[in-house]
DSSP file (Angstrom, degrees, kcal/mol; ACC not computed):
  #  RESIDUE AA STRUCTURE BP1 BP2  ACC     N-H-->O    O-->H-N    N-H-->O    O-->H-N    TCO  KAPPA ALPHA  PHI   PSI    X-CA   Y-CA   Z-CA
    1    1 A X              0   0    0      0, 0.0    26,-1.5     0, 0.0     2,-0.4   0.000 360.0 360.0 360.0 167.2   87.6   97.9  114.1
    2    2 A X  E     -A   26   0A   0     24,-0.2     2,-0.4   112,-0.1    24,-0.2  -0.959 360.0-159.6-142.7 117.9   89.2   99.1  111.1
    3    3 A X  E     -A   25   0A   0     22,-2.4    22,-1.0    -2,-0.4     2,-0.4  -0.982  14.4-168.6-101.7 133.3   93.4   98.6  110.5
    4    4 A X  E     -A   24   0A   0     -2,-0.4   114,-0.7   112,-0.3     2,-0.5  -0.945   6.0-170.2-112.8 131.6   94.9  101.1  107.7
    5    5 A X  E     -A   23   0A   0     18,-2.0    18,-1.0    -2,-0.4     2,-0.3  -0.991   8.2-154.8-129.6 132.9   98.3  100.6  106.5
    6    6 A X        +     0   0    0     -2,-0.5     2,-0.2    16,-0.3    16,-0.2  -0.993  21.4 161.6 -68.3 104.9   99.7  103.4  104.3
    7    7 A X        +     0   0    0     14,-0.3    14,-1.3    -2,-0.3    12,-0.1  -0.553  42.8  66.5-126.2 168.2  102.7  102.7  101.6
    8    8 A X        +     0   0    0     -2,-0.2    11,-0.2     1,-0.2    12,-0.1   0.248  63.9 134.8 106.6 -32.9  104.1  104.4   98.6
    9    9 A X        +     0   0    0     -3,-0.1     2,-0.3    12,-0.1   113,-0.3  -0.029  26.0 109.1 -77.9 176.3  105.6  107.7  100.3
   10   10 A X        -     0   0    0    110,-0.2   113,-1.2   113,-0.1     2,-0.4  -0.998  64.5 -36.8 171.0-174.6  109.1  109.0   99.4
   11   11 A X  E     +d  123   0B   0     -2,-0.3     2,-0.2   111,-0.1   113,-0.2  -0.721  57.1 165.9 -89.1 145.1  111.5  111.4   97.9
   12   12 A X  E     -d  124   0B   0    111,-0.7   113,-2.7    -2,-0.4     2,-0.5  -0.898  35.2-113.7-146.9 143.7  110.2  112.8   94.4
   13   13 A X    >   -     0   0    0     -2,-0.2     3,-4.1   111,-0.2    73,-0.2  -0.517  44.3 -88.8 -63.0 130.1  111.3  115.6   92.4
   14   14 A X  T 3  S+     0   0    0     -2,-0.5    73,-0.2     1,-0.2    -1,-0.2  -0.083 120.9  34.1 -41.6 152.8  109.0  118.7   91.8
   15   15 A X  T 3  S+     0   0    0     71,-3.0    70,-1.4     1,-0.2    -1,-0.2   0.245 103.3 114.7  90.8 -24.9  107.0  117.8   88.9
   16   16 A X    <   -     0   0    0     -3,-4.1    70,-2.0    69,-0.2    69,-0.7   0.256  59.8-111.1 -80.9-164.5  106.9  114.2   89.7
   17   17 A X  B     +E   84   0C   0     67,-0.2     2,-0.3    68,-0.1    67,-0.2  -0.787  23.2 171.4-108.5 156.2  104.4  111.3   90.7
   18   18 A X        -     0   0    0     65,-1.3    65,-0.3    -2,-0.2     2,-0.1  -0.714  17.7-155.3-127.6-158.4  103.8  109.2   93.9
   19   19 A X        -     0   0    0     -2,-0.3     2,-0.3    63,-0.2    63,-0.2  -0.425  15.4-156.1 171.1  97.5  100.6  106.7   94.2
   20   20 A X  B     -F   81   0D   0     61,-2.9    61,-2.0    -2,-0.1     2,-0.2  -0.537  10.0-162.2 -68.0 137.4  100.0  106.4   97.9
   21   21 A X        -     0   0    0    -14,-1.3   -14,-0.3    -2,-0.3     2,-0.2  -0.753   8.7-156.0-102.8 161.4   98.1  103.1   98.8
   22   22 A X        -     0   0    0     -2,-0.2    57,-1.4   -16,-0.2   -16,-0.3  -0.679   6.4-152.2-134.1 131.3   96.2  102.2  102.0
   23   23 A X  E     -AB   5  78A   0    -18,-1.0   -18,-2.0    55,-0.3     2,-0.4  -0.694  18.1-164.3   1.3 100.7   95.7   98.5  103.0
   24   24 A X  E     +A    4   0A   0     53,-1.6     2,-0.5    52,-0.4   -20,-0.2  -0.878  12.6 172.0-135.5  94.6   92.7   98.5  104.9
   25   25 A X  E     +A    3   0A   0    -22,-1.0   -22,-2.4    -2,-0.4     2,-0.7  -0.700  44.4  43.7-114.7 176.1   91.6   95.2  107.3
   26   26 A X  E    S+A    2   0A   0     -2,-0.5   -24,-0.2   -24,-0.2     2,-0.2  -0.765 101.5  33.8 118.7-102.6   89.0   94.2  109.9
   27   27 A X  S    S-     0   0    0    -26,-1.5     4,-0.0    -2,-0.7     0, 0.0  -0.716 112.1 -70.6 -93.1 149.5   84.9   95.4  108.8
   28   28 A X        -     0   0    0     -2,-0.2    -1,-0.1     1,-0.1     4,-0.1  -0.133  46.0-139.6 -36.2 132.7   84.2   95.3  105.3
   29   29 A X  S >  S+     0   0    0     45,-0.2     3,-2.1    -5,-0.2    -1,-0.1   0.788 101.1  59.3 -49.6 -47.2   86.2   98.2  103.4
   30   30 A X  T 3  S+     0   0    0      1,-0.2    -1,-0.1    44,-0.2    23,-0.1   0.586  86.9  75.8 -75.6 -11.4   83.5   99.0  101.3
   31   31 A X  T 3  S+     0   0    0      1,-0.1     2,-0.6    43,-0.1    -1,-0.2   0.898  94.3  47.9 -63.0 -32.5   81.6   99.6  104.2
   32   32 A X  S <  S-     0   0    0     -3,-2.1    68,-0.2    21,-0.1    -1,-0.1  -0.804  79.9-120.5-116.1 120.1   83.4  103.5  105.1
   33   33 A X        -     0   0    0     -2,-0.6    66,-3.6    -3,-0.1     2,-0.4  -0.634  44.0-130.2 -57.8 144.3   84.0  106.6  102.6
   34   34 A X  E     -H   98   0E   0     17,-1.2    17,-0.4    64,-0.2    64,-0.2  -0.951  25.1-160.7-134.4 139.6   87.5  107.1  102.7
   35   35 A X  E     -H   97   0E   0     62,-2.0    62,-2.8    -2,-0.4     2,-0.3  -0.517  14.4-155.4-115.2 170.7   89.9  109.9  103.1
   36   36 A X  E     +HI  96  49E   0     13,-3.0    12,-1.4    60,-0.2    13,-1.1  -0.877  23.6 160.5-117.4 170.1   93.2  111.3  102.7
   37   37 A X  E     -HI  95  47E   0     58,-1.4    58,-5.2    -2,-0.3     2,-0.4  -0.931  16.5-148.3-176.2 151.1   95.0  114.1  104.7
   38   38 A X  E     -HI  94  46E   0      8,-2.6     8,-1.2    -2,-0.3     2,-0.5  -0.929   9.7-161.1-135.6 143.7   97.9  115.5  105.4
   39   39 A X  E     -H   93   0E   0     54,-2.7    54,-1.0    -2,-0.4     6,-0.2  -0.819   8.8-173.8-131.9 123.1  100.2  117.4  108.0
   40   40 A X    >   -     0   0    0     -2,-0.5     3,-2.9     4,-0.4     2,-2.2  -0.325  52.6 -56.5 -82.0 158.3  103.4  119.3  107.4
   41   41 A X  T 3  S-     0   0    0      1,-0.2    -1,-0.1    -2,-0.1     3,-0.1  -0.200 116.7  -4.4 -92.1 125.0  105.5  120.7  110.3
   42   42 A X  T 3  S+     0   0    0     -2,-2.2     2,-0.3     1,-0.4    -1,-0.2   0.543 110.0  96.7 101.6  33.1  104.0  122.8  112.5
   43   43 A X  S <  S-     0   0    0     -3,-2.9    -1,-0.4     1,-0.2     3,-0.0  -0.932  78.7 -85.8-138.9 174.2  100.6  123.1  110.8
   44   44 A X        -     0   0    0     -2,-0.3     2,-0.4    -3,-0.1    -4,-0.4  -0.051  42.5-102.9 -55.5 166.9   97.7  121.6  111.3
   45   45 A X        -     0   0    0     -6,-0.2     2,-0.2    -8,-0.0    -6,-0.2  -0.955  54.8-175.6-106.8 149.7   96.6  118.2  109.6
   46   46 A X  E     -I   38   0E   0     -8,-1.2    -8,-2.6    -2,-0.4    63,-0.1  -0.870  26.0 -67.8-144.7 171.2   94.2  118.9  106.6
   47   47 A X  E     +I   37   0E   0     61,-0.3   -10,-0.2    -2,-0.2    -1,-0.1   0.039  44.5 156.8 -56.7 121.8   91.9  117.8  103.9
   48   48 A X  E     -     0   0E   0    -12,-1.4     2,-0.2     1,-0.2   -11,-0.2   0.616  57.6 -28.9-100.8 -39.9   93.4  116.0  100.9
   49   49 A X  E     -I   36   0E   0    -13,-1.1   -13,-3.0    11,-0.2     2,-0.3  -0.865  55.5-160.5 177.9 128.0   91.1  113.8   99.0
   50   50 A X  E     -L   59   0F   0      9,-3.1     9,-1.0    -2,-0.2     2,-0.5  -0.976   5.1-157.0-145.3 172.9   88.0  111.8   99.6
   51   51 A X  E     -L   58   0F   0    -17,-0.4   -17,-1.2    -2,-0.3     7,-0.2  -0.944  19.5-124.8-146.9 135.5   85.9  109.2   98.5
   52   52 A X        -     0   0    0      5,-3.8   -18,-0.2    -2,-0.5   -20,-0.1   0.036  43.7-114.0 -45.9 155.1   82.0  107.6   98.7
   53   53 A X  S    S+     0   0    0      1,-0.2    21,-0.2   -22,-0.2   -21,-0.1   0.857 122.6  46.6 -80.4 -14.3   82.2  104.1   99.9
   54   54 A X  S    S-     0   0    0    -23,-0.1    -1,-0.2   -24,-0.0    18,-0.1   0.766 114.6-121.9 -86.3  -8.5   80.8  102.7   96.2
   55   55 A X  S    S+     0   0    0      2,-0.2     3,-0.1    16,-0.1    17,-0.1   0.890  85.1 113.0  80.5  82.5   83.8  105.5   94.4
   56   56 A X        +     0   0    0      1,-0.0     2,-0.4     0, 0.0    -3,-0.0  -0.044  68.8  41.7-120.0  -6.4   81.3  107.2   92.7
   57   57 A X        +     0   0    0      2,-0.0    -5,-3.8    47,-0.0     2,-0.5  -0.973  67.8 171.3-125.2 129.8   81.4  110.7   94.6
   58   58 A X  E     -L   51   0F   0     -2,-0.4     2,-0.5    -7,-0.2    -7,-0.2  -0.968  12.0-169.2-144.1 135.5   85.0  112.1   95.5
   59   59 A X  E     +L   50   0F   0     -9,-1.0    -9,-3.1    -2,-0.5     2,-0.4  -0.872  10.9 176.0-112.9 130.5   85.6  115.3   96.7
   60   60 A X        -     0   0    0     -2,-0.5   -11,-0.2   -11,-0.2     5,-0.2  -0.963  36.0 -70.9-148.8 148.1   89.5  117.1   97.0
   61   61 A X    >>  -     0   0    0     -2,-0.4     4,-2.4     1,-0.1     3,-0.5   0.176  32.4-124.5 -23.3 138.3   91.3  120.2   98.0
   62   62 A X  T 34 S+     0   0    0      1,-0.2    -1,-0.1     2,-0.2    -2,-0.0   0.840 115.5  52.1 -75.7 -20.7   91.1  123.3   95.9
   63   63 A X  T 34 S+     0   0    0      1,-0.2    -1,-0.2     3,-0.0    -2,-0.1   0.873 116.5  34.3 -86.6 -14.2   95.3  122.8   96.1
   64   64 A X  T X> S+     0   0    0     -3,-0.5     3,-1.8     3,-0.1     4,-1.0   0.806  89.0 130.4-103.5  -9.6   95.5  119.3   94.9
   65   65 A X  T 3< S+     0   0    0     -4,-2.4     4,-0.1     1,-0.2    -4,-0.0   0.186  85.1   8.2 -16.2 128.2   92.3  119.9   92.4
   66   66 A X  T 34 S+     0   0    0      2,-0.2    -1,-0.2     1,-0.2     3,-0.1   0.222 125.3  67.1  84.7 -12.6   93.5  118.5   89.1
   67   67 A X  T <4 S+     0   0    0     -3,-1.8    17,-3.2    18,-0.0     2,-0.3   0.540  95.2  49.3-104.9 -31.3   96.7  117.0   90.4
   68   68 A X  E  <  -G   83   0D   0     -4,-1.0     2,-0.3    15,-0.2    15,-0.2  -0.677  57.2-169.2-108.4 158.1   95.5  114.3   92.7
   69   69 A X  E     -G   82   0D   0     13,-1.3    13,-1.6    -2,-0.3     2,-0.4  -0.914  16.6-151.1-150.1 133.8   92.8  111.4   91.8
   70   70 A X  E     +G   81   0D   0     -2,-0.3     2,-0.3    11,-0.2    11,-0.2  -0.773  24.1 179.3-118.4 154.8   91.9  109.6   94.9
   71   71 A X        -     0   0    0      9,-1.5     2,-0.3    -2,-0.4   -16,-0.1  -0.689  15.3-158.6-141.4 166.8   90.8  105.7   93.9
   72   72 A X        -     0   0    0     -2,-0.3     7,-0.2     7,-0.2     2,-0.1  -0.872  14.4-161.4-128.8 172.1   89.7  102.5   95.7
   73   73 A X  B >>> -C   78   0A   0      5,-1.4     4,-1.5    -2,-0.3     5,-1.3  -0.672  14.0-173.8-139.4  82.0   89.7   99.1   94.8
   74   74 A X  T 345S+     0   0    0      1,-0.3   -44,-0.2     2,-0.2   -45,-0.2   0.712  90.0  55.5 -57.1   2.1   86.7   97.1   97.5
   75   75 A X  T 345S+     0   0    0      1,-0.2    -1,-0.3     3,-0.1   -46,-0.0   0.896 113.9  36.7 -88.9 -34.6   87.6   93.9   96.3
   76   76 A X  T <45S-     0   0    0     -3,-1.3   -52,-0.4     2,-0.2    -2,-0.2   0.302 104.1-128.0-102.2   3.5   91.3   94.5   97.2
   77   77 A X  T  <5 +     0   0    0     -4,-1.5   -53,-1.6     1,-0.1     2,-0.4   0.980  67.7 114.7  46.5  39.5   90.4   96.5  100.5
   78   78 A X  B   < -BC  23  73A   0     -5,-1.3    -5,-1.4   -55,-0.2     2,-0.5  -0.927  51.8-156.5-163.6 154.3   92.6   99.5   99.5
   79   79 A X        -     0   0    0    -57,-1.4    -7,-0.2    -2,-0.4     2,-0.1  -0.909  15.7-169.3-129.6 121.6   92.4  102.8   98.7
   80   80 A X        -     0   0    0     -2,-0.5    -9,-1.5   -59,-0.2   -59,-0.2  -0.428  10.2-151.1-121.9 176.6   95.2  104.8   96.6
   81   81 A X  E     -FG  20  70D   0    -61,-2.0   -61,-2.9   -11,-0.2     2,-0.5  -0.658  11.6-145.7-176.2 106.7   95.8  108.4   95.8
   82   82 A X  E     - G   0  69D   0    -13,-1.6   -13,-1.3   -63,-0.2     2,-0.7  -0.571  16.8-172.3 -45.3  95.6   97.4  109.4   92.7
   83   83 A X  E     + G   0  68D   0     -2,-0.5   -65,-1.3   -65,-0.3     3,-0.3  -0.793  11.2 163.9-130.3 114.0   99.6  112.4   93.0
   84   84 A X  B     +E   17   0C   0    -17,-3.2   -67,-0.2    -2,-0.7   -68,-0.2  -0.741  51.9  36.4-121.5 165.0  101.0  113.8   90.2
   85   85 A X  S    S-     0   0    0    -70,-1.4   -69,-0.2   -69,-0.7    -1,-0.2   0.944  84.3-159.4  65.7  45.8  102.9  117.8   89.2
   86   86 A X        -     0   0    0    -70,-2.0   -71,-3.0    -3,-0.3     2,-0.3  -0.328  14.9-164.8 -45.8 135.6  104.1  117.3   92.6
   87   87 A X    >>  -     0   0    0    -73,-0.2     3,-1.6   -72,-0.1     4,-0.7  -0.857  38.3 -97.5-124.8 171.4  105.2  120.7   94.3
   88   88 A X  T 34 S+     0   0    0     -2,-0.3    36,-0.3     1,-0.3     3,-0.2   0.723 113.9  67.5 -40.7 -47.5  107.3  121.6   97.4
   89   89 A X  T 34 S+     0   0    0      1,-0.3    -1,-0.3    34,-0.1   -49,-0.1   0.434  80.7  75.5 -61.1 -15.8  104.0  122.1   99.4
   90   90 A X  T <4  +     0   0    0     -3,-1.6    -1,-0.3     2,-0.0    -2,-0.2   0.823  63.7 116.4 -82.5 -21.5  103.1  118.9   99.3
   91   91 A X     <  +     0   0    0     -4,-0.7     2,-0.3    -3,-0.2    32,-0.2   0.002  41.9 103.8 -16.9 100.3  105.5  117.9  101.7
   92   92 A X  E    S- J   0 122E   0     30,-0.8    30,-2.2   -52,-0.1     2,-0.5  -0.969  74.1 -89.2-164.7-175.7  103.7  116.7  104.6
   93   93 A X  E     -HJ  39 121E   0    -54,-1.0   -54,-2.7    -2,-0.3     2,-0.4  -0.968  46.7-138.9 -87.1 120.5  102.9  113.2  106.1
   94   94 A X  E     -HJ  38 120E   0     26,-0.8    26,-2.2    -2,-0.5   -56,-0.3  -0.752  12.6-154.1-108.2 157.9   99.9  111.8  104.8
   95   95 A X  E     -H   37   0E   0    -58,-5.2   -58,-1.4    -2,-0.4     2,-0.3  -0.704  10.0-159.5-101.8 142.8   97.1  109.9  106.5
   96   96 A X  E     +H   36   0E   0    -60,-0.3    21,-1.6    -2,-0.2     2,-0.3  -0.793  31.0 167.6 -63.9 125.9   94.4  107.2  105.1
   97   97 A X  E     -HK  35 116E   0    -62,-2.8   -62,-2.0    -2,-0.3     2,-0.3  -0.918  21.9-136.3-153.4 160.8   91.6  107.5  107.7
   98   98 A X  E     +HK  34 115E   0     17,-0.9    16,-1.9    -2,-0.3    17,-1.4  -0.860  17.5 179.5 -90.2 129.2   87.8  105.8  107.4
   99   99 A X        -     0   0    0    -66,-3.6    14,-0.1    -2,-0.3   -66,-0.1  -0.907  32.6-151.6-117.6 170.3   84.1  106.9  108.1
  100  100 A X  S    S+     0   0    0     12,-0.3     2,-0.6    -2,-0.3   -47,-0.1   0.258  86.8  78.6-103.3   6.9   81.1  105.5  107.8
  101  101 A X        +     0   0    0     11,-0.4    -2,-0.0   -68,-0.1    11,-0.0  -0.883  45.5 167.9 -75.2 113.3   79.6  109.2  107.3
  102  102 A X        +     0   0    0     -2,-0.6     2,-0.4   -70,-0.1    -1,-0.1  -0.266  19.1 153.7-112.0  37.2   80.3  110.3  103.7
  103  103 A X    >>  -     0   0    0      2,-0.1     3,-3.6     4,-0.1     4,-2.4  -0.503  52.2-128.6 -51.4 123.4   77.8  113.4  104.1
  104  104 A X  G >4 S+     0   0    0     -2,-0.4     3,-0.7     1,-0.3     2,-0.3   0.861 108.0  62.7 -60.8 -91.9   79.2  116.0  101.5
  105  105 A X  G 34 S+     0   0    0      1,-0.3    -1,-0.3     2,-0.1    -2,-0.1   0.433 109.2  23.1 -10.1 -43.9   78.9  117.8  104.3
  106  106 A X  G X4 S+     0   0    0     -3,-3.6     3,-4.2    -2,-0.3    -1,-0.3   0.830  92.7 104.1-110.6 -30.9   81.0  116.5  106.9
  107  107 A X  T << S+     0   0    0     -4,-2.4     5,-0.1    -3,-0.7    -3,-0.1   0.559  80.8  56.7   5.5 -67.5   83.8  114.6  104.3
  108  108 A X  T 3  S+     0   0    0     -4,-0.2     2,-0.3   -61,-0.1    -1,-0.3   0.613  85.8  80.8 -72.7 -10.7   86.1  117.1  104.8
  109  109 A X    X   -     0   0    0     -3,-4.2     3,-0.9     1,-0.2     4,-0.4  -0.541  63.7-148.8 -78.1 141.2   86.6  117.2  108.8
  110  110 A X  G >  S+     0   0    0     -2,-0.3     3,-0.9     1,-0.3    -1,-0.2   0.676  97.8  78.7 -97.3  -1.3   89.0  114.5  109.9
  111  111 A X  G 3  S+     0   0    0      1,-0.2    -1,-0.3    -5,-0.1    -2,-0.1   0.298  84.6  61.2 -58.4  10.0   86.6  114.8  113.0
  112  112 A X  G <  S+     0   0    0     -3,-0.9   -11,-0.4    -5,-0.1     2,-0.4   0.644  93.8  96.3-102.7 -24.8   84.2  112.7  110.8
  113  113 A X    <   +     0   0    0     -3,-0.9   -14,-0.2    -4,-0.4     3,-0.1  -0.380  45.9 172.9 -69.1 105.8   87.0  110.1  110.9
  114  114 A X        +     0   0    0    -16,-1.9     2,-0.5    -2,-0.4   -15,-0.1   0.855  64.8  39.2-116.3   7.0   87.2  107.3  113.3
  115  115 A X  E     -K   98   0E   0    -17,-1.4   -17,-0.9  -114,-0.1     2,-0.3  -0.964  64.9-170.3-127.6 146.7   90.3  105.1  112.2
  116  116 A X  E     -K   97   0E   0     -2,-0.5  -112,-0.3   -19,-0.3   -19,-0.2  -0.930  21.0-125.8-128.2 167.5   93.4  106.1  111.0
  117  117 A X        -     0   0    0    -21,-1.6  -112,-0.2    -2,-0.3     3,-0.0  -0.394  33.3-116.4 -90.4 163.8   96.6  105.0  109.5
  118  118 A X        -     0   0    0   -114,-0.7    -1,-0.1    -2,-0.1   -23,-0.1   0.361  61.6-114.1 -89.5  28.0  100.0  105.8  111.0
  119  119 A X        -     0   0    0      1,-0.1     2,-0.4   -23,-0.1   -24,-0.3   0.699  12.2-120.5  84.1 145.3  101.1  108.1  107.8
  120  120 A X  E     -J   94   0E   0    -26,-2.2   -26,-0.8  -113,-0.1  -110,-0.2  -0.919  26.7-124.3 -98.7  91.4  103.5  108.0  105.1
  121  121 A X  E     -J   93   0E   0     -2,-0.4     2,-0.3  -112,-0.2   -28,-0.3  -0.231  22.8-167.0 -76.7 155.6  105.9  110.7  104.8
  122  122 A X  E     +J   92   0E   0    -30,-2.2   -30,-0.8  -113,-0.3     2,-0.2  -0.884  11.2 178.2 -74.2  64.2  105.8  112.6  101.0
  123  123 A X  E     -d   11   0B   0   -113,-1.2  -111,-0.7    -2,-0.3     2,-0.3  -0.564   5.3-173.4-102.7 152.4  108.9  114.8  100.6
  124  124 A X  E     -d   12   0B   0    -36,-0.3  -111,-0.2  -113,-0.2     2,-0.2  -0.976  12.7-146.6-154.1 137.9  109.3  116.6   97.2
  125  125 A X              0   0    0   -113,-2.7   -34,-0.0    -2,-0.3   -37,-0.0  -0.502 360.0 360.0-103.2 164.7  112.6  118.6   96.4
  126  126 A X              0   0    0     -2,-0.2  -113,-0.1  -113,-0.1    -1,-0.1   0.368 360.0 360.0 -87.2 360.0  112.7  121.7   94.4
């Protein structure tokens, strides 16, 4: 079993930065690709950012493309996500969750996922 702890969120001005962390103990970290997602209210939760368990393939959203950089560190068992030119839409709660699937294929389904973190909310003002 896998524990995720999520830190970092808060209130930000449009334009600004966060850097979400997750804290990750139990089986080896390095073991699971890891993702991020998020859910605003009264939509679905969806694909943010993900990453291969060595970091060398990461895949993200066509809305945070260019804005976001999703990170780990295995030595330190945690897994950040850089979010910068924050807008309004990013508003949501966001999630850390683990597989041990990182098929380019399936990455993006949080059904691929089998732990998660209890979220961190993100608020950005206009």
């Amino acid at each position: 079993q896998v524990q995720l702890v999520e830190s970092g969120g808060g209130l930000v001005q449009a334009g600004g930065s966060l850097r979400l962390s997750c804290a990750a103990s139990g089986r080896t970290f390095s073991s699971y690709a890891m993702g991020w997602f998020r859910q605003a209210p009264g939509k679905e939760r969806e694909f943010v950012a993900a990453i291969s368990q060595s970091g060398s393939s990461t895949y993200y959203a066509d809305s945070v493309k260019g804005r976001f950089t999703i990170s780990r560190d295995n030595a330190e068992s945690t897994g950040y996500l850089q979010m910068n030119s924050l807008k309004p839409d990013d508003t949501a709660v966001y999630y850390c969750a683990v597989t041990v699937s990182s098929s380019s294929y399936f990455i993006r389904s949080r059904l691929n996922y089998s732990y998660w973190g209890q979220g961190t909310q993100v608020t950005v003002s206009s």
